[in-house]
N, C-alpha and C positions, 0 to 999 in steps of 0.2 A: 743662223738663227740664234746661237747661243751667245754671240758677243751681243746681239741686239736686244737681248733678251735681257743680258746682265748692264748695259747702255741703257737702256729706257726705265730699268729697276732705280739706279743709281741719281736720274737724272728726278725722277717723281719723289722718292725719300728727296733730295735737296730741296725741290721744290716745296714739299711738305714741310723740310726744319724751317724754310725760308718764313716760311706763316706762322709755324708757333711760335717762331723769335718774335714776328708782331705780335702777339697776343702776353710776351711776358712780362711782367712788373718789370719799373727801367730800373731798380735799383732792390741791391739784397742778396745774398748769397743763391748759386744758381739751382742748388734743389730746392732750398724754398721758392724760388721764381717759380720752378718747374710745379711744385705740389701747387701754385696759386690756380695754376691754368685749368680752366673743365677738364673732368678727363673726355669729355666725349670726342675731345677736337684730337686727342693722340688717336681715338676709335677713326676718327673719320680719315686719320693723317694715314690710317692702316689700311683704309677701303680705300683713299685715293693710290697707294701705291697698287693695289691688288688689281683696281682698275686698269692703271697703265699695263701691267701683267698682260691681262686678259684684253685689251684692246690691239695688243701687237699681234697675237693669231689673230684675231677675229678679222682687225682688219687686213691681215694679208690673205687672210681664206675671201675675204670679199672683193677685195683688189684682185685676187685672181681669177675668181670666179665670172668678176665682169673682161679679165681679159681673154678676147677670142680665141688661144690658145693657152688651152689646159695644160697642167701636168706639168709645167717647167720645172719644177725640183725634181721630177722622176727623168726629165730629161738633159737635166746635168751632168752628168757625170760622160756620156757621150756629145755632150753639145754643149760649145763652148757659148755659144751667144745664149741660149736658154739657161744658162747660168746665169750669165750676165744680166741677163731681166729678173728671173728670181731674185738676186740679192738687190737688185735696183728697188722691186717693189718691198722686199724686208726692210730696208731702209729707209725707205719713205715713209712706210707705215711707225717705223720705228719713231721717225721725228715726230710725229703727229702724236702719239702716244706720248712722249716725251715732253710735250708741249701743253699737253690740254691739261694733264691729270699731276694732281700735287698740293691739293689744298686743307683744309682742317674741319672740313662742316659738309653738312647736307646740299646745299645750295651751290657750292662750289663743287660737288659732283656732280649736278644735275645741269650745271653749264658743262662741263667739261665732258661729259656724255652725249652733250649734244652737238657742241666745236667738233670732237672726233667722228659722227657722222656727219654731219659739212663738210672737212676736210676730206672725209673719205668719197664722199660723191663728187667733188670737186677734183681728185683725184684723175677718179673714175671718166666724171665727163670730158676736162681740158683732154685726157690721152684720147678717148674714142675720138673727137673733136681736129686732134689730129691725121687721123686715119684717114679723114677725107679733104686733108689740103694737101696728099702728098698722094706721086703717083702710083706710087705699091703702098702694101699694107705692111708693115711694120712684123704682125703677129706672124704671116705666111714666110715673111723672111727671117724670123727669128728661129721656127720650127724647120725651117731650111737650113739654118747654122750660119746666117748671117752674120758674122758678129759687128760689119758694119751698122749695121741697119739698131744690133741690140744697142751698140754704143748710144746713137744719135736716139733711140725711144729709150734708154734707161738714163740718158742725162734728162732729159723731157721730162720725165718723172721724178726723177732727184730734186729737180730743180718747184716743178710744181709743189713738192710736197715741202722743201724748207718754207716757200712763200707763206703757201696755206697755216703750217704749222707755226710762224712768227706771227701770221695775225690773230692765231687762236692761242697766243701766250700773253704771257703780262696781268695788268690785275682788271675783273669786270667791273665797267662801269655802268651796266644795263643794257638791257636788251635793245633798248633803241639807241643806243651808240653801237655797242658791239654788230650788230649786223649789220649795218651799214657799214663798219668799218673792215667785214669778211668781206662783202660786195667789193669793196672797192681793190683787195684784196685778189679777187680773182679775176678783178679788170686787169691789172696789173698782169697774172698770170696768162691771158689772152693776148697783152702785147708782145709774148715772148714770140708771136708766131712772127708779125713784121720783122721782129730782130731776126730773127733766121732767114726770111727771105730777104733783108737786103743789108745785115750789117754781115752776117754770118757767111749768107752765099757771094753776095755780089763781092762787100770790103774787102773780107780775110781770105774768101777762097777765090775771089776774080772769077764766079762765073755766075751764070741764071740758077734760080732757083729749081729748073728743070733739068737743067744740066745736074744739080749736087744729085739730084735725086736718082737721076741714072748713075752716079758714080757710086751712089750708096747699094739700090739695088739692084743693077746691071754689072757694074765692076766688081761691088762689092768690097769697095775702099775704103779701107778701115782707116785710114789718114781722115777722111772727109767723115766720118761720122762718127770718130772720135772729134774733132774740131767741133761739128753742131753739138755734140754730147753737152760737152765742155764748155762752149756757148749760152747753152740752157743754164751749165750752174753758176757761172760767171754772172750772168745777170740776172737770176736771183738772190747772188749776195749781195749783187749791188744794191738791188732795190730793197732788199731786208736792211741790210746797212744804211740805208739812209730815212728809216723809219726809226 
C-alpha cells in the first residue's frame, strides 16, 4: 500500500502542476506568473491531490468489500494467491485514483469524484461478471491458495482497472460526451471475456475454454493462469494505446 500510496500522490501533484501551467501568463518572470494565478486553484490543486489520497483506501476498502472473500491482507502473509489479489485490487484502485484526481477548481473535483465511483462500480461489476462465465469461482480458489486462479482474476482486474482509469483521464468535455465515452469504455472491457475464450484459450493455450478452466482450478496451473492474467493486460494496453 505504501508504494501506491506514494504512486497516486505523485501522479495527482503532476497532474495538478499540469493545469496551473494552463492557467499561467505565457510570458514574464515565473513568480510573477505564479502571483498572477487565483490562489484558490493552488487551494483546489491541494484538495485534488488529498482527494486522490483518500480515494486509494476508500476505494480498496470498497473493492474489497464487494469481493466475496474478505480479509486478503490479513491473509497474506500465509497465502500466497491472497496476496496476489490484495495487491491486484491496490493497484487497480491505485490507477483509478491516479487518473481521475489532479485538477485546480471546484468543478474538476466534482467530476473526478464521480469518474472514481464509475470506475469503482465498473470494477466491482466486470470482476463479479466474471464469476459466472467461469466454472469455479475465483474468490473460493483464491481463499484455497490458488494462486492459479489469483494470477488469471488479478490480471482481470489489472487490466479492467487501466481501461476504466484512461477513459476517466484527460481533459472534460461535458457530461454528455464524457459518459458516453466511459460506456463505450466498458464495452470495451466486456470484450476482454471473448478474448479469453478464444484468442487466449483456444490461440495461445490450444485448448476449450473448459479445459483452461479445469487447468486453472483442478490442476491449478499457474502457467495457464498466468497466461490468461497477462492476456487481460496485454489487451488493455492495447486498447488504452490506441485511444
Amino acid at each position: 500500500m505504501g508504494l501506491a500510496v506514494v504512486a497516486t500522490f505523485i501522479a495527482s501533484v503532476e497532474h495538478a502542476m499540469v493545469a496551473l501551467s494552463e492557467r499561467l501568463p505565457e510570458s514574464g518572470p515565473l513568480l510573477e506568473r505564479l502571483k498572477a494565478v487565483d490562489g484558490t486553484h493552488f487551494l483546489w490543486a491541494a484538495v485534488h491531490v488529498a482527494g486522490a489520497l483518500v480515494a486509494l483506501p476508500l476505494g480498496y476498502l470498497i473493492v474489497g468489500f464487494a469481493y466475496p472473500s474478505r480479509g486478503l491482507g490479513s491473509q497474506s502473509g500465509a497465502n500466497a494467491a491472497a496476496s496476489v489479489q490484495a495487491t491486484a485490487h491496490v493497484l487497480g484502485v491505485a490507477a483509478v485514483a491516479s487518473a481521475c484526481f489532479g485538477g485546480v477548481d471546484a468543478a474538476s473535483f466534482v467530476v473526478a469524484a464521480v469518474f472514481a465511483v464509475l470506475c469503482w462500480v465498473a470494477l466491482v461489476a466486470v470482476c463479479a461478471l466474471h464469476r459466472t462465465v467461469t466454472t469455479y469461482r475465483d474468490h473460493d480458489e483464491v481463499s484455497g491458495g490458488n494462486l492459479a486462479a489469483a494470477l488469471s482474476s488479478a490480471g482481470l482486474h489489472l487490466g479492467v482497472a487501466l481501461v476504466v482509469a484512461a477513459s476517466a483521464s484527460g481533459s472534460f468535455e461535458g457530461w454528455d460526451r464524457a459518459l458516453p465515452g466511459f460506456l463505450k469504455s466498458v464495452a470495451w472491457v466486456v470484450a476482454l471475456y471473448p478474448f479469453r475464450q478464444w484468442i487466449v484459450a483456444r490461440v495461445v493455450l490450444g485448448m476449450t475454454p473448459a479445459d483452461l478452466d479445469a487447468r486453472i482450478a483442478k490442476d491449478r496451473d499457474v502457467w495457464c493462469g498466468g497466461v490468461e492474467g497477462l492476456g487481460y493486460l496485454f489487451a488493455a494496453l492495447a486498447v488504452t494505446a490506441s485511444w
